[in-house]
PASEBA-1860 file (N, C-alpha, C; in nm, 3 decimals):
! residues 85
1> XXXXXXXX> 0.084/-0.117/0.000/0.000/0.000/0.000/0.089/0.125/0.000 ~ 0.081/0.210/-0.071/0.139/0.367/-0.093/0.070/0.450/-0.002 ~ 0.245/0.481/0.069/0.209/0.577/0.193/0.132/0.726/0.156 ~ 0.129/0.832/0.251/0.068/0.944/0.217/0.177/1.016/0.110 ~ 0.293/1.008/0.118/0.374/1.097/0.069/0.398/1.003/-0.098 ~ 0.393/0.870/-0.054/0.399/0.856/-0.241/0.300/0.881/-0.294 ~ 0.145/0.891/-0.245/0.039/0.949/-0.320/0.041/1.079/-0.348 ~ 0.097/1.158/-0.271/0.121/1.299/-0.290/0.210/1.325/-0.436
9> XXXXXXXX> 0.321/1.233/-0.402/0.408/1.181/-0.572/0.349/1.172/-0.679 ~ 0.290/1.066/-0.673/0.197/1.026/-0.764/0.045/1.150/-0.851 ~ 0.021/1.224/-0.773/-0.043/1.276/-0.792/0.056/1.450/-0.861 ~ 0.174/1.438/-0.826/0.257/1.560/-0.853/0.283/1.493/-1.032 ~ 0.362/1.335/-1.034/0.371/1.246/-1.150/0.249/1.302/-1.230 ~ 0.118/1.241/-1.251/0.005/1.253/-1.264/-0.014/1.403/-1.321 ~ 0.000/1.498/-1.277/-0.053/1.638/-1.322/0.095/1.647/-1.418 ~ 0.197/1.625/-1.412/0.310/1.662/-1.469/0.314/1.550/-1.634
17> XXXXXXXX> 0.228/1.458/-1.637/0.239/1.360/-1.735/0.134/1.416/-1.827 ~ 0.030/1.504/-1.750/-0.086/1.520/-1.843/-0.076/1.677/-1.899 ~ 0.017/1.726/-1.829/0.101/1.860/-1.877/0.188/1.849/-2.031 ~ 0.250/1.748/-2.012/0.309/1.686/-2.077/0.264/1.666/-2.223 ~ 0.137/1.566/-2.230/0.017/1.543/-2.300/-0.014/1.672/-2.365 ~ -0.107/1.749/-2.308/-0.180/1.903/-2.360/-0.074/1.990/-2.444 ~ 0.066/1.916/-2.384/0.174/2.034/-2.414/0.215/2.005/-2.583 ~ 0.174/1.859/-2.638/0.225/1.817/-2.744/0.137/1.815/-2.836
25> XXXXXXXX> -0.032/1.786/-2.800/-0.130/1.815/-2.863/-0.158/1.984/-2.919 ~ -0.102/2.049/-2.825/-0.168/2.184/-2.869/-0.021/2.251/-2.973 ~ 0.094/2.164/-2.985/0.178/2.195/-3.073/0.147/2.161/-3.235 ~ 0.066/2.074/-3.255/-0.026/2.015/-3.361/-0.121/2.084/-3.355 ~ -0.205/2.181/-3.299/-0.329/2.228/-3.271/-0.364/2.379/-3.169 ~ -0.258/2.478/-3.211/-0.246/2.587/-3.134/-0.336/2.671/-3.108 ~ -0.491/2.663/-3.189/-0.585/2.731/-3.185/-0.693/2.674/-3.113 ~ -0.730/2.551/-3.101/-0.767/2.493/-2.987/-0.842/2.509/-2.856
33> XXXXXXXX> -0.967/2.589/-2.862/-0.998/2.666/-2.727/-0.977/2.574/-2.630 ~ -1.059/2.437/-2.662/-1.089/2.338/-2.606/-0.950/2.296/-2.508 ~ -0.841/2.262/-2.572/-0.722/2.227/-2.553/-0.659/2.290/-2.455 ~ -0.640/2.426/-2.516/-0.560/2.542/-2.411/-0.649/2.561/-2.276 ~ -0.815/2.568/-2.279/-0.880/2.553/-2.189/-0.837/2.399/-2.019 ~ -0.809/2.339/-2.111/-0.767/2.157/-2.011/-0.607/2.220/-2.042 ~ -0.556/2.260/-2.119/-0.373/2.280/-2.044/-0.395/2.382/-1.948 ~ -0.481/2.484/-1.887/-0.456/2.573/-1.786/-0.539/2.526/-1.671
41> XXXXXXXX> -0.620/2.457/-1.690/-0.684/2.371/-1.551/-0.563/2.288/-1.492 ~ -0.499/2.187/-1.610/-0.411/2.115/-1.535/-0.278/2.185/-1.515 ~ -0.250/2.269/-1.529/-0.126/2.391/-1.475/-0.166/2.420/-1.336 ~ -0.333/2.455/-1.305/-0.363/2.502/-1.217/-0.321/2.354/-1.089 ~ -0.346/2.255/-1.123/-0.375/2.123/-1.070/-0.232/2.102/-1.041 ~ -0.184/2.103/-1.143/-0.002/2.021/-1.087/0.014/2.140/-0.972 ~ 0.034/2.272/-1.008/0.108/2.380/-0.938/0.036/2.388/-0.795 ~ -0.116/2.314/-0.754/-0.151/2.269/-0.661/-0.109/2.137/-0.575
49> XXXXXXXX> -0.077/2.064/-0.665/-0.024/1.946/-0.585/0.131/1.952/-0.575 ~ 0.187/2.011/-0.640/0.347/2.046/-0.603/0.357/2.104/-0.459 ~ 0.263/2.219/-0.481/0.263/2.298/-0.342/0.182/2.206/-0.217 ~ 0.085/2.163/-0.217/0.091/2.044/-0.121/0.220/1.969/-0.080 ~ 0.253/1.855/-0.225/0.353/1.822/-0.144/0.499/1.878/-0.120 ~ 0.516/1.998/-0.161/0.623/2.062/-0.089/0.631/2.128/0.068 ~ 0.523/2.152/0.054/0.421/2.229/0.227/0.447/2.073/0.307 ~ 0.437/1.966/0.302/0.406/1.831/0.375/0.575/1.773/0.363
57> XXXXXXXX> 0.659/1.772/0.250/0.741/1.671/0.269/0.883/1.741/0.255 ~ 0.926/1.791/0.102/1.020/1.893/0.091/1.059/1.949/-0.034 ~ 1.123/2.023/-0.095/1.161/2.088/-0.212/1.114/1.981/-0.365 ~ 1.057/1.991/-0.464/1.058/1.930/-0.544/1.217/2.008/-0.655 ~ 1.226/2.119/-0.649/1.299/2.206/-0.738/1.403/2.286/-0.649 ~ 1.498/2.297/-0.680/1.579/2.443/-0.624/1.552/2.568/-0.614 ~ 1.430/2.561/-0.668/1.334/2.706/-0.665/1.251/2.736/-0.544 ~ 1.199/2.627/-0.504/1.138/2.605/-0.376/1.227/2.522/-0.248
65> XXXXXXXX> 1.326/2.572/-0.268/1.444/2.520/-0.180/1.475/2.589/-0.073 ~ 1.396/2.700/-0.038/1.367/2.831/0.083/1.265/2.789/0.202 ~ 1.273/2.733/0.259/1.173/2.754/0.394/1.198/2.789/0.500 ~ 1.126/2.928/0.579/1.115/2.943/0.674/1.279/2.993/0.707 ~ 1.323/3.065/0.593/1.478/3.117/0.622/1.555/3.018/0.637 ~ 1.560/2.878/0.600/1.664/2.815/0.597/1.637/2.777/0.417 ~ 1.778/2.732/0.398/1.783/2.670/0.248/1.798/2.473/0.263 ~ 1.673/2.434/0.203/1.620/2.282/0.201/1.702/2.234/0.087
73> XXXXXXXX> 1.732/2.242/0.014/1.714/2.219/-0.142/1.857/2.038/-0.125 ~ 1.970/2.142/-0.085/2.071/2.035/-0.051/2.094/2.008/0.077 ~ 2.018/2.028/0.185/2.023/2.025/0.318/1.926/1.873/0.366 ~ 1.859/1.858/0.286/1.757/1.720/0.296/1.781/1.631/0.266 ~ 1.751/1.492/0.273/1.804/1.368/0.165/1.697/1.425/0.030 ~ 1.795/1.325/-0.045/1.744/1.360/-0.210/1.606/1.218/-0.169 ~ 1.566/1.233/-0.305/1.377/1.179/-0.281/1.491/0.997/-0.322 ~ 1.579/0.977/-0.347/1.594/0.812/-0.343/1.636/0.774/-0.222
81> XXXXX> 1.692/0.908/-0.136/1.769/0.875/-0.037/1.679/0.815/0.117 ~ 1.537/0.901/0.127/1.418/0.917/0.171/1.407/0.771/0.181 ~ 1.332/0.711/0.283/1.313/0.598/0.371/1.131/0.590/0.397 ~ 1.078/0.549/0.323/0.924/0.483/0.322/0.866/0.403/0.433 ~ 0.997/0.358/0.544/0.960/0.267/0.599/0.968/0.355/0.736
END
């Protein structure tokens, strides 16, 4: 069973795969209301679940590597280093 924090993953995976998707369709299809309409919902969606699980676990990026006046980014284990158990 997948703990809270790999669903949080999964769901960061998930918005970032379907980003992905919209991002290649609307290169074939730039006019697209329909399209560009579902690529800015799911922009809205990943950039929500990033920030969840960065708020809960730790930095996905070096951009968000700032909390609370300390710097996370290389101060944490990296996400293989991280212990599930």
């Amino acid at each position: 069973m997948a703990s809270d924090k790999q669903k949080a993953m999964n769901k960061v995976q998930k918005y970032a795969f379907t980003l992905t998707e919209a991002k290649l369709f609307l290169d074939s299809h730039p006019q697209c209301a329909e399209a560009i309409s579902y690529y800015e919902k799911q922009v809205a969606l990943y950039k929500e679940a990033v920030k969840e699980y960065e708020d809960c676990y730790s930095p996905l990026t070096a951009e968000a590597g700032v909390k609370d006046g300390k710097w996370l980014w290389a101060t944490t284990p990296w996400p293989w280093e991280r212990s599930e158990n």
